[in-house]
Every structure is written in structure tokens, then in C-alpha cells.
C-alpha positions in Angstrom: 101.6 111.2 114.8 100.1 113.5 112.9 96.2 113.1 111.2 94.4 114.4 108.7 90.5 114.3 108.8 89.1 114.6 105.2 84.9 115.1 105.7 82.6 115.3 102.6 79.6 117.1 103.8 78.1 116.9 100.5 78.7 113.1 99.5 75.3 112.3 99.7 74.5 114.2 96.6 77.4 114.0 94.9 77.4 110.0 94.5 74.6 110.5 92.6 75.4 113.4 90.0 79.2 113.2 90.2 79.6 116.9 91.1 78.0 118.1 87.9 75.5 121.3 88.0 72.3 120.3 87.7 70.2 122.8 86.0 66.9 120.9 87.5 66.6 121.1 91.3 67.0 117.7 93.4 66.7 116.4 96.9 67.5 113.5 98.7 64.5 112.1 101.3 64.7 109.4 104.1 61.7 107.7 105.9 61.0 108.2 108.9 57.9 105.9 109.7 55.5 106.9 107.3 56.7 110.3 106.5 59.5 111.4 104.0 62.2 113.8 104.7 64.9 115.6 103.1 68.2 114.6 104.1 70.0 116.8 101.5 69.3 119.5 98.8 71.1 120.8 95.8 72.2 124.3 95.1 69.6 124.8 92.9 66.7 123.6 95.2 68.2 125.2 98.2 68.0 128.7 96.0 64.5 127.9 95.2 63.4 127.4 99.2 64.0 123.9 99.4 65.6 123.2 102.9 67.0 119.9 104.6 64.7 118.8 107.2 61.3 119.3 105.4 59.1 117.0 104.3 58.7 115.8 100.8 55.0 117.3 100.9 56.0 120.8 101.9 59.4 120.8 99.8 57.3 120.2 96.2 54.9 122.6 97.7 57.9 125.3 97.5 59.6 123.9 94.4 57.4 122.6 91.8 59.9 120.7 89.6 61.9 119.3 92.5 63.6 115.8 91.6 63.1 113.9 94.7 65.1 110.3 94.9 65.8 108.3 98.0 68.7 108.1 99.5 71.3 105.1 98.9 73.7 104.9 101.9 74.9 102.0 100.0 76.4 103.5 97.3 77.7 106.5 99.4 79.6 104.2 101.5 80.9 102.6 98.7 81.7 105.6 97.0 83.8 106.6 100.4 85.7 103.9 100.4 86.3 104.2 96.7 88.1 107.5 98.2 89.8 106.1 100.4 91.4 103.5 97.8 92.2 106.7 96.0 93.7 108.7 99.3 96.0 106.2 100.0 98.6 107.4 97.5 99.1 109.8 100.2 99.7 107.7 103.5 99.5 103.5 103.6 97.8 104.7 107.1 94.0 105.4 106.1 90.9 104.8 108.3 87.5 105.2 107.2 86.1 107.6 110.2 83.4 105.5 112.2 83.5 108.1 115.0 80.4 109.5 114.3 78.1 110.5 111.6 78.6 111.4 108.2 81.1 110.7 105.7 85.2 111.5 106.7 88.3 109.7 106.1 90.7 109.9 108.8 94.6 110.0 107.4 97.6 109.4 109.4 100.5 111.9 106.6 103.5 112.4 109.7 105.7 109.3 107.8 104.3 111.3 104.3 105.1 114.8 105.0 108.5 114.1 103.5 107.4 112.9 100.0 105.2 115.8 99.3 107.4 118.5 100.6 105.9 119.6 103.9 102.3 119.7 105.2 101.4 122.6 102.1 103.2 120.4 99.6 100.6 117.8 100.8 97.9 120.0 101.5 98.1 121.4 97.7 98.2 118.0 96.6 94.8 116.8 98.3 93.0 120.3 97.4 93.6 119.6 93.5 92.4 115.9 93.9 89.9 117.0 95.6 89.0 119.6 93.3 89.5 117.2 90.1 86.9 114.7 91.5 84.1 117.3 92.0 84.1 117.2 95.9 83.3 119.5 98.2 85.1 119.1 101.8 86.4 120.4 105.0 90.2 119.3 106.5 91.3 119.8 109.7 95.4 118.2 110.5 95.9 117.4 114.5 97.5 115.4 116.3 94.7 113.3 117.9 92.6 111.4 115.0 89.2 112.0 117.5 89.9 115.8 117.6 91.1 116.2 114.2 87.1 114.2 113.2 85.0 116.0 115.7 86.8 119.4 114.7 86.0 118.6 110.7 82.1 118.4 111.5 82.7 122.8 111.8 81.2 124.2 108.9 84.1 126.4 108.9 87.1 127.2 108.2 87.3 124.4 104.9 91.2 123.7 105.8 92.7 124.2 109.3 95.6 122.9 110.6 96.2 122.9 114.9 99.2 122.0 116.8 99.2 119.9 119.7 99.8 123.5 122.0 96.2 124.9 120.3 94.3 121.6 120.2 92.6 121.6 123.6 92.1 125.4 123.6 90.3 124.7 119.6 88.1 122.0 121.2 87.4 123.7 124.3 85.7 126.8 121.9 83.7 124.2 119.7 79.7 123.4 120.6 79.2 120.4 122.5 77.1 119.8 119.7 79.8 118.1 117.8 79.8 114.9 119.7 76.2 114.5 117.9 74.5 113.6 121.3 71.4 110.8 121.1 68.1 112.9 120.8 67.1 112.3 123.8 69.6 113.7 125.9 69.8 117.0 123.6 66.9 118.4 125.9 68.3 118.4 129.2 72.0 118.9 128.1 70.5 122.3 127.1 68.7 122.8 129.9 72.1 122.9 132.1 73.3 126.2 129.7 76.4 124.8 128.6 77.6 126.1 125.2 81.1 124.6 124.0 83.0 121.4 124.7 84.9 123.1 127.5 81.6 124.2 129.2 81.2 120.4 129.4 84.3 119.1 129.9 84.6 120.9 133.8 81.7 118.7 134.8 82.4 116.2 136.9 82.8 113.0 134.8 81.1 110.3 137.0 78.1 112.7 137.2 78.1 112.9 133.3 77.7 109.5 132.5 75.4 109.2 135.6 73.0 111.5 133.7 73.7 111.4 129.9 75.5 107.6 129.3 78.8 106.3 128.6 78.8 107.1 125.2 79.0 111.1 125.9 81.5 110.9 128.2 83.7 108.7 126.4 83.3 111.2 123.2 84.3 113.9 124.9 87.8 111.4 126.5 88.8 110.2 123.0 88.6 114.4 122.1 91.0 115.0 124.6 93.1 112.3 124.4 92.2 110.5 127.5 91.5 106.8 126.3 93.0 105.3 123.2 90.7 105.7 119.8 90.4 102.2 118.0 91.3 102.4 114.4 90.8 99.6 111.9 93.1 100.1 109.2 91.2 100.3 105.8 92.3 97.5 103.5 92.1 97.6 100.1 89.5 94.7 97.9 92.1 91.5 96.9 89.7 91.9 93.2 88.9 95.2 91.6 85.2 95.5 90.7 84.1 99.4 91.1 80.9 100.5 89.8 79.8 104.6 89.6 76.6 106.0 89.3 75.8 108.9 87.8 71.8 110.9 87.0 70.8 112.1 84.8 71.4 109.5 82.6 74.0 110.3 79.5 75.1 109.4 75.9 77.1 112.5 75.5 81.0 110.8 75.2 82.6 114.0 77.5 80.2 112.7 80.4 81.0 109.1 80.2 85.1 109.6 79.8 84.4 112.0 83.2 83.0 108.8 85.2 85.5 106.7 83.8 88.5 108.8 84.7 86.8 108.3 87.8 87.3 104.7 88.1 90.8 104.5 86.5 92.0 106.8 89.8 91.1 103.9 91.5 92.4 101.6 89.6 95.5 103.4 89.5 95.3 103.4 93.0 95.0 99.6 93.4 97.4 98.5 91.2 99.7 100.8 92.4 99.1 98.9 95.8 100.2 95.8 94.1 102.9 97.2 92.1 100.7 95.5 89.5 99.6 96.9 85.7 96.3 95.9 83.9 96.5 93.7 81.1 93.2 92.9 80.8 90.1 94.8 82.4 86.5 94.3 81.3 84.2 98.1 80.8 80.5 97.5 80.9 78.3 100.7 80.0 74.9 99.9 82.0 71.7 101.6 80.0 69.0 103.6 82.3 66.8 101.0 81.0 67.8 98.0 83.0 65.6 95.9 80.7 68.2 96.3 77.8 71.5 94.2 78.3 74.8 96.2 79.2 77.5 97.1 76.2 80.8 95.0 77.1 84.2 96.9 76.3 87.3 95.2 76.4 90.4 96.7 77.2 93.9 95.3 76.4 96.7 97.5 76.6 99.8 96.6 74.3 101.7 97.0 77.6 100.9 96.6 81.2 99.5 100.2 82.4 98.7 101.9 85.7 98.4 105.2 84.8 94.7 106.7 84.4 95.8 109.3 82.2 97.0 106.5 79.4 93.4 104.1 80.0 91.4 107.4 79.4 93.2 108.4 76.1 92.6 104.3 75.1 89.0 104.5 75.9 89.2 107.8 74.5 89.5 106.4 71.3 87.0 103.5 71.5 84.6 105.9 71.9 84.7 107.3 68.7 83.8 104.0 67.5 81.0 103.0 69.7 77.2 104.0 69.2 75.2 103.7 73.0 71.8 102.5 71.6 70.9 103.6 75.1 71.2 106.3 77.9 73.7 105.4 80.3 73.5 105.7 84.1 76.3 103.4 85.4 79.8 102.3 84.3 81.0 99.2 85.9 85.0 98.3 85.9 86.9 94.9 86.8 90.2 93.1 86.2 90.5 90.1 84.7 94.4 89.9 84.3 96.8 92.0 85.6 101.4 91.6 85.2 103.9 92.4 88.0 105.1 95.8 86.9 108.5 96.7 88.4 109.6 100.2 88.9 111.3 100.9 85.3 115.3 101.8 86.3 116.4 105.3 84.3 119.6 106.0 83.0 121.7 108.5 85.7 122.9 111.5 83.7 121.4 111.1 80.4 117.8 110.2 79.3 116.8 106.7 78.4 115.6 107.4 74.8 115.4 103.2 74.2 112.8 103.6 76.9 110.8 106.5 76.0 110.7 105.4 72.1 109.5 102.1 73.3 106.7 103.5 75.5 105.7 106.4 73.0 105.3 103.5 70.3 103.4 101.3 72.2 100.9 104.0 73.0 100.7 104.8 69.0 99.9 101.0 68.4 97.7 101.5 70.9 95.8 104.1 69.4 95.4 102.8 66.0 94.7 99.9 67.3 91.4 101.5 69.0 90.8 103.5 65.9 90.9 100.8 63.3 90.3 97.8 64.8 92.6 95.0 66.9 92.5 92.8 63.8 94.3 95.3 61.6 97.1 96.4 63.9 99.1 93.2 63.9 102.6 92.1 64.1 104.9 88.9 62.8 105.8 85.9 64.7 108.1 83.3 64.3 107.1 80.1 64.4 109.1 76.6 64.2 108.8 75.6 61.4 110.7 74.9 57.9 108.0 75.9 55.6 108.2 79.1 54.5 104.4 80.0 54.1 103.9 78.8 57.8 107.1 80.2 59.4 105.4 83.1 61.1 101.8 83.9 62.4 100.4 87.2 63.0 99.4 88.4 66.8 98.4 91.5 68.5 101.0 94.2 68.2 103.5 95.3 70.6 103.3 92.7 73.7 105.5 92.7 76.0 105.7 89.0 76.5 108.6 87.4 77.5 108.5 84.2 75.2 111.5 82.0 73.6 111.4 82.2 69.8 112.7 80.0 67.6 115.9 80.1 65.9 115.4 82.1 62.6 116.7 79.6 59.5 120.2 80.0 58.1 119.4 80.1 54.6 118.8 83.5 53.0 115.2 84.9 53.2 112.9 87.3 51.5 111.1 89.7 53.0 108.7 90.0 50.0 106.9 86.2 50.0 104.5 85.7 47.5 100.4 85.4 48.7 101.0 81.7 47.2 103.5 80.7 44.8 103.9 81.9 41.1 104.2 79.1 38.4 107.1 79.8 35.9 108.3 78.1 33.1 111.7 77.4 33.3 114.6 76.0 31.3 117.5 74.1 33.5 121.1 73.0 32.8 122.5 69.3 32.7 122.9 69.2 36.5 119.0 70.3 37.1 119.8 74.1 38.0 117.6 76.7 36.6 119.0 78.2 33.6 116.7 80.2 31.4 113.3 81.5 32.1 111.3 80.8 29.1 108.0 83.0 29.5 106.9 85.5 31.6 107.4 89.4 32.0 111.3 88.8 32.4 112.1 85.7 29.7 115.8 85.3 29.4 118.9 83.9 30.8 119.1 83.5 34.7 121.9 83.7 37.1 122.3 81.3 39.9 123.3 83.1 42.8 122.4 80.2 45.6 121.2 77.1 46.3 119.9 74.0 46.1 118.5 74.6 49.7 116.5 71.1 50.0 113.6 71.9 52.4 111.6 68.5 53.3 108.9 69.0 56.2 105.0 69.0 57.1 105.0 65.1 57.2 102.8 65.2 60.7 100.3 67.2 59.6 99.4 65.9 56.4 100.8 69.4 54.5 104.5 67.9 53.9 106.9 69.5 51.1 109.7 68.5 48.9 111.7 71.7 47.4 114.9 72.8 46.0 115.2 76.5 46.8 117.5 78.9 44.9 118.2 82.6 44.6 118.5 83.8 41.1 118.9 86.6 39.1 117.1 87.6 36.1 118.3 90.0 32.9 116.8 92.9 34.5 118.7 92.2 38.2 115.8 91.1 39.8 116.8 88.6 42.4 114.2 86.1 43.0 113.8 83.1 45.4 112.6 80.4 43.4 112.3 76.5 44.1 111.4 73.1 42.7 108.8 71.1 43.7 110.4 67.5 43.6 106.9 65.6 43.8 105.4 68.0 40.6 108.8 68.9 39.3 107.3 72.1 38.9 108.8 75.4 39.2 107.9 78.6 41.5 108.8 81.6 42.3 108.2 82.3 46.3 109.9 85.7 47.0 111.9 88.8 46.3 114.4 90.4 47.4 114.8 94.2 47.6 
């Protein structure tokens, strides 16, 4: 086996600004009794003197305009595991790291080395994701998961890679430091003068848990591979609902489609997971100002989609639309319907252009659809029944459904049907048949091209008809789709045709 440790020193601080540069300095503080302390500092305070480990007091004694906020180990570990969901496009074999402090993910890639073309191809892969989600990190590949996490906690080199020949020698170098010793023993382990893990390996084992504990001596076995290291695999939620936080607050649209592109990685991730795409998800935009209600955006995708890329460009375009009455601090995202969504089957030595027309047009329905409106981006539907004016029904374009249709009628049809019928006057022969239009913009002889076509229906609902329908043509070739209402006896023209 082969593992990868991923550790985010910084994660702290960057669940709360989302890797953006903050112009204004900030810190991070933790109690301790009835004290404050900094627990992590950003570039900009650390340039102006602000260090981790001082107190609140004596940091805004240094630093003036020094943003101080607690800490939320909450949201970091959700933000981790949010990560993780995201990692495991990589390897199905994910662990979040509970083998000591801080945040790491621990990443079994031997099986995955194969899809990603060797330990670089993989490595470049990660770097970029990484890089893309604002991280800063530190990787270390072994073969021993305990090695490859205690190794990460270095602050240097940011990416090493050890084979099982170097691994002891690497851990012997390495401060015993790294096993992050209770407080109380850090005293008296320096007092013996030992320096690295090897140093404190050639002790005498029984002796060291005599003096220090078990929980020293059973660091330093599952770094060496002595004893087994138990690792629950990380399971994925069975319902998406992922929230990110962000500060300063924003209405600025570039900032909000950054967190969101955030949260459609992982819900790319999940639904890959589930060989699943979203057909219905639910985007709240949560105002600074808790006391003002959250802004609801709904998103339904013509077609069932996975890919990040495609939900950005959709909210993309909502967002031209939308005015925040309100600065934002928090997007929340969660499915309410999602489709099975097969892997699509390509064509062998040619390109599938059926496919890739059906998918480009689907994504330009899409888009107009968020521009203008969803009630003006609309297609036809058949319907069953007889009655012309009620034969179809108007829907959302360009759903994927799979739904049985009705039979189309057998009789001719026009595509042209008037908004409601047209009342002519009309002139007919001895057997009833339209013969001569007597007024109108076209008066004159008609031809009969077709018909009668008797349609009788609507009797259920109270909206039942009676008419002869016939195509005709007039002096100027016009053919029209006329008919005869049998209760009236009135005549009506219902349709062209081009």
C-alpha cells in the first residue's frame, strides 16, 4: 500500500476567508481559562508583529487594527471533510487523519496510480486542486499511513515522497517532537537530551511507557510499523447539505461565484459517488445580518448535471439578474432531487455529433432560460386530446424525461393555429361544403382540398365541440384550415398552413 498524507497547516484561517488576501490584518484566539490566545495569524498580521501564541492583549498592543475572531473548530472540521468528499476522486480509500493534531487527510493512491499516470501524474493533479481551492499544504507519500502523518507535521519540504528502504532512516532524523507529546511530559523528555525519533526509539520500550505512558510509546510503534494503525474509512453524507463561510462579508458577484464553485466541487464529488446528476438543488445566499431572511435560488438544469464547471456558468447567469439587498457571508447548498446518470456510451472511430448537439443545446436553453426568465423559455407538448386548441400544453424546455406521448392525430394539421378562431362569412355548395368566401381580405371562390373531418369531444368537462374541419384554398393560394361549428352553424377559420 501506498499513502498519501495531505496536511493543511493553514485551515484554520482559511475556512474563514477562503484563501483570499486580506488587506486588514486577522487572528484567530482560543481561551484558555480566562485568557485569550492566538491560535493563528494571517500574513498580514504576522508582517506587522503579530505572532501565534500571544495574547489578545499584547497582539492589539503590536497591531492596532488587528481583526481578532474566535476560532470555530466546527466549521474547520467541516470544512476538512468537505475536502475529503472532494479528494476522493482520487482514491475510494480516504481517511480523515485522527492521529494527532491538526488538520490532514490520510490517502491510500497504490490502486490509483494507474488512472492518473504514475505518482507525478497524480501528484500534478492534487497540486492544481489544491492550488484552485486556495490551500496551502504539505504532502508526504509512504508506505505506512502513521509515518506518512507524523512526517507531514515537517514544516518542510511541502511535497516529499519516501520509499519503504528511506522511511525508517527519514523518521529516525525527525524531532521526537512530532509525536506532539502531552505537556507534561515535554519537561523531562528534554531533560534526557534526546533530539530526533531515533534518539528515542533505542530506549528501552518497557522503560518508556514506565516513565512517559502508553500513548508515547505506542506513537512512536505505529511510526515504525510495529502495531497495526486503525483507520475508519471516511464515508460520504447519504444527503448533500454543504454550507461555506466566508469574511468579510460580499455583494461583489466574482466573490460569491468563487464560494459557490466551491461547493459544486463537492457536489460534483458526491454525485459522482452515486453516479447521480442534480435535477433539482436549492441555493440560499445568507446576509451578514442574520436578522434579514436568506435569498432562495433555485436551480433546475434542463438535463441532469454533475459537472461544476456547467452549475457555475448557470448560476453565472442568475446572477446577472439578482440584486443582494444585503452583504453576504454564507452560501448554503442541498439537493432536493437528483436522476441516475449513466456513463454516456461514444461512438468508436467517429464523434457522436447527435450527442454533442444535444448537450450544447441544452446548455443554450439553459442559459436563456437564466437570462430571460423560466416562463419564457418554453417548449410544446402533446396532450390527448381531439381538440385542437387543447392538444398541447407548454412545459419547461428541453427535459430529458422519459414519458409516453400520445399518438399525434391522423388528419392534416397546421402549424399556424389561430389565438382563437376567426369568424368568416362563407357561402357553401348543395352538399354543405364551403364554396365561396363572401367577405374578408380574400373574398372569392374557394377550393376544397380536404375534409369533412368531424371532430366531436370535451363532453366530460363541460367544454365539448361539434366541428366539420376542412382544408381549403383561397384565390390567392392560401391554404387555410377552416371548420363548421354544427351547434352555431357558424364558420371559422382555425389555422394556416405554410
Amino acid at each position: 500500500m501506498l499513502w498519501m498524507s495531505l496536511r493543511l497547516p493553514e485551515l484554520a484561517l482559511e475556512s474563514l476567508t477562503r484563501g483570499q488576501e486580506l488587506a486588514q490584518p486577522l487572528a484567530l484566539s482560543r481561551a484558555e481559562g480566562r485568557r485569550e490566545f492566538l491560535c493563528a495569524v494571517s500574513p498580514e498580521a504576522r508582517r506587522q508583529g503579530v505572532r501565534p501564541g500571544q495574547s489578545v492583549t499584547a497582539a492589539r498592543a503590536v497591531c492596532a487594527g488587528l481583526e481578532v475572531r474566535p476560532r470555530d473548530e466546527a466549521r474547520e472540521r467541516a470544512q476538512l471533510e468537505a475536502l475529503a468528499l472532494i479528494m476522493q476522486r482520487f482514491s475510494p480509500e480516504l481517511v480523515i487523519d485522527r492521529l494527532g493534531s491538526g488538520s490532514a487527510l490520510l490517502i491510500e493512491i497504490g490502486r490509483s496510480l494507474v488512472h492518473f499516470d504514475g505518482e507525478a501524474g497524480l501528484l500534478a493533479r492534487v497540486e492544481d486542486l489544491l492550488a484552485r481551492l486556495g490551500h496551502d499544504y504539505r504532502i508526504v507519500i509512504a508506505p505506512r499511513a502513521a509515518a506518512a502523518s507524523l512526517l507531514s507535521r515537517l514544516p518542510a519540504p511541502r511535497v516529499r515522497s519516501i520509499g519503504a528502504t528511506a522511511l525508517d532512516q527519514a523518521l529516525d532524523r525527525a524531532p521526537w517532537l512530532i509525536l506532539e507529546p502531552e505537556p507534561a511530559i515535554l519537561g523531562p523528555l528534554d531533560l534526557l537530551g534526546l533530539e530526533t525519533l531515533g534518539d528515542l526509539r533505542r530506549l528501552p520500550r518497557a522503560g518508556l511507557r514506565a516513565r512517559f505512558g502508553d500513548e508515547l510509546a505506542q506513537g512512536l510503534a505505529l511510526a515504525y510499523g510495529e502495531i497495526p494503525a486503525d483507520l475508519p474509512r471516511f464515508r460520504p453524507p447519504d444527503r448533500f447539505r454543504q454550507r461555506i463561510d466566508w469574511w468579510p462579508p460580499t455583494r461583489r458577484s466574482s466573490s460569491l461565484l468563487f464560494a459557490a464553485k466551491r461547493l459544486f466541487d463537492l457536489l460534483e464529488s458526491w454525485l459522482e459517488g452515486r453516479s447521480t446528476g442534480l435535477i433539482f438543488g436549492r441555493l440560499d445566499f445568507v446576509p451578514a445580518d442574520r436578522r434579514i431572511a436568506p435569498m432562495a435560488m433555485a436551480l433546475r438544469p434542463r438535463r441532469a448535471l454533475r459537472e461544476a464547471k456547467a452549475l457555475v456558468d448557470l448560476l453565472g447567469h442568475k446572477l446577472e439578474r439578482l440584486r443582494l439587498d444585503a452583504e453576504i457571508d454564507r452560501l448554503e447548498l442541498r439537493v432536493e432531487a437528483e436522476r441516475s446518470l449513466l456513463p454516456e456510451q461514444g461512438l468508436l472511430f467517429a464523434e457522436d455529433h447527435e450527442t454533442c448537439w444535444n448537450r450544447e443545446a441544452i446548455g443554450l436553453i439553459d442559459r436563456l432560460a437564466h437570462r430571460l426568465g423560466e416562463s419564457r423559455v418554453l417548449s410544446p407538448r402533446l396532450e390527448a386530446d381531439h381538440r385542437p386548441e387543447r392538444a398541447y400544453s407548454w412545459r419547461r424546455a428541453g427535459l430529458d424525461e422519459d414519458e409516453d406521448l400520445p399518438d399525434p392525430p391522423r388528419g392534416r394539421r397546421p402549424l399556424d393555429l389561430e389565438e382563437r378562431p376567426l369568424r368568416l362569412e362563407l357561402e357553401c355548395d348543395d352538399l354543405g361544403h364551403p364554396r365561396r368566401l363572401a367577405a374578408g381580405r380574400e373574398p372569392g371562390p374557394l377550393r376544397c382540398l380536404a375534409g369533412p373531418e368531424r371532430l366531436a369531444s370535451g363532453w366530460w368537462d363541460g367544454q365539448d365541440i361539434v366541428r366539420d374541419y376542412y382544408v381549403v384554398e383561397t384565390v390567392t393560394g392560401a391554404r387555410w384550415w377552416i371548420f363548421q361549428d354544427r351547434t352555431s352553424g357558424f364558420w371559422y377559420r382555425h389555422g394556416l398552413f405554410s
